[in-house]
N, C-alpha and C positions, 0 to 999 in steps of 0.2 A: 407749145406744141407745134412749133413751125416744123414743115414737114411728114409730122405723124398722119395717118389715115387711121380713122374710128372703123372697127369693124362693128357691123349690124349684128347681132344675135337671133335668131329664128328662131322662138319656142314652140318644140310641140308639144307639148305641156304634156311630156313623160307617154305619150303616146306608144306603145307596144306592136297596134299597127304594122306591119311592113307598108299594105298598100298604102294607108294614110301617108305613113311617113315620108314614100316616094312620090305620091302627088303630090306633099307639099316640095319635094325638090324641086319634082317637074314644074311647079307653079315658079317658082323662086328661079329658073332656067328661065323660062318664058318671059315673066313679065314684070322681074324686076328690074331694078335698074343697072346694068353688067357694069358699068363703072364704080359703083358701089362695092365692097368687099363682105363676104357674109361668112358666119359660120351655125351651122348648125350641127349639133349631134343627138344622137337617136338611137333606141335599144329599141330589140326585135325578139319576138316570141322566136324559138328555134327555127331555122329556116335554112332551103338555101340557095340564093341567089346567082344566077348566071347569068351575066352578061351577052349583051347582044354578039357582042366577037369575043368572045373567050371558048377556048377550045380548051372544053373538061376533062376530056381522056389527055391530054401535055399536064393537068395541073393535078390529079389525083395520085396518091401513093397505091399504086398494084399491088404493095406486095401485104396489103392490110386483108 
């Protein structure tokens, strides 16, 4: 495995959560280790999410 990098796995253990799930990113941002490579994935009760710079009126279909 000379040259591979192991990625870490994050479980939120099927958590549905949004906040949960985003604390645990912000925790995993924070104060893990950024050399380390991570992945996590996560499913969310219906919701919807908008980012701190995303401009909603450019990304929505008007003509719905």
């Amino acid at each position: 495995m000379d040259g591979e990098k192991l990625v870490i796995y994050i479980d939120t253990k099927d958590c549905l959560d949004q906040t949960e799930n985003f604390a645990i990113e912000e925790f995993a941002l924070r104060y893990l280790d950024a050399n380390e490579t991570y992945v996590m994935f996560y499913r969310m009760h219906p919701a919807v999410i908008v980012g701190k710079n995303q401009n909603t009126l450019a990304e929505i279909n008007h003509a719905i």
